[in-house]
Structures are given as C-alpha cells and as structure tokens.
C-alpha positions in Angstrom: -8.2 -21.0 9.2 -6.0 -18.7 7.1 -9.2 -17.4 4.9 -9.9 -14.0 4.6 -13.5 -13.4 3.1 -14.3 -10.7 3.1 -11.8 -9.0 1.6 -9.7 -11.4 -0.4 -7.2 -8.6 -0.4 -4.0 -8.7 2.4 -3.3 -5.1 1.7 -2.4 -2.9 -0.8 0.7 -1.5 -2.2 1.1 2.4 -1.9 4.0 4.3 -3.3 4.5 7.9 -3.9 2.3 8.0 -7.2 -0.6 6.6 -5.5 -2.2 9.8 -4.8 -1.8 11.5 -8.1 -2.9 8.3 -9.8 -6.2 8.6 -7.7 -6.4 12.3 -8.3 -6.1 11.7 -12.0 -9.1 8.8 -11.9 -11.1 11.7 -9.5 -10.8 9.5 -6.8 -11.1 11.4 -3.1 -9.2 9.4 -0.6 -10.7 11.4 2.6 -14.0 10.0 1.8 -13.1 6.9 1.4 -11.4 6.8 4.8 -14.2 8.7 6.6 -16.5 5.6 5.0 -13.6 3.2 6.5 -14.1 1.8 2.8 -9.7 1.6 2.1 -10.3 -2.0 0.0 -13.0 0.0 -2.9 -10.1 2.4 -3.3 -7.2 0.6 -3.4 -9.3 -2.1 -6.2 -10.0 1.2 -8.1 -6.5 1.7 -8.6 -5.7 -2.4 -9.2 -3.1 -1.7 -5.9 -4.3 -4.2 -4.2 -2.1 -7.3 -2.7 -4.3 -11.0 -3.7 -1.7 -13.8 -2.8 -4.1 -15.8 -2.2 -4.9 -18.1 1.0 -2.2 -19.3 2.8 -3.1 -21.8 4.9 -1.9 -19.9 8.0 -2.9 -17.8 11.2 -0.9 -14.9 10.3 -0.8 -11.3 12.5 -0.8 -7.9 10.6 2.0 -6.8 9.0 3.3 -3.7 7.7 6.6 -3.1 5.9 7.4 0.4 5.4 10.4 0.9 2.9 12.2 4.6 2.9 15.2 5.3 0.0 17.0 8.2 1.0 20.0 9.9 -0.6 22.5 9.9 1.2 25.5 10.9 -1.4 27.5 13.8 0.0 29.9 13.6 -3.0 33.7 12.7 -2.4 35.3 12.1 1.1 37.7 14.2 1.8 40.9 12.6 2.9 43.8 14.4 4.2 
C-alpha cells in the first residue's frame, strides 16, 4: 500500500519556463501527450516530484499556484 511502481514519480513541477526549457532541449510536448507518455518528458527535463513512498493511500492532488499583480499604485484618499 502507498507504492507507486511504476512511475516512482508523484508528479512533476511545471512553471512558466517549462515549455521553453523543452523547446530548447527539442523536446515536442504534443507528442508526448498524444503517446500519454507525460513521466519520459517531465524526467527529460529533471521536473519531476520523487518523495519517495509514503506509506499512505493518498488520492490525486493538484495544487495550482497563480501570482498576480495587483498594485494599482497609491490610494487615493480624500
């Protein structure tokens, strides 16, 4: 229980480099999703998350963090 073989991976970290760092190692991410193959890209690119096994029965989970600026400069007051 709590082993995942195979992959060993949980996931893999994306950010908003990810695609230029695949383009720049001429790696095609459309085929490797029309090959449903997402673990042989994301170990080309050393993105992907090993914590190792945990012991647990755990569910997917996706965390999806978005920065935005929200600065509109000083309040106006008066």
């Amino acid at each position: 229980m709590g082993r995942m073989v195979p992959p060993d991976a949980a996931g893999a970290a994306v950010t908003g480099t990810t695609y230029q760092r695949a383009a720049g190692m001429n790696l095609h991410p459309d085929a490797y999703l029309e090959r449903n193959d997402s673990y042989t890209f994301f170990a080309r690119l050393d993105d992907l998350l090993k914590p190792g096994p945990t012991g647990t029965n755990v569910n997917d989970l996706v965390f999806l963090f978005v920065l935005l600026n929200t600065y509109r400069g000083p309040s106006k007051k008066g």
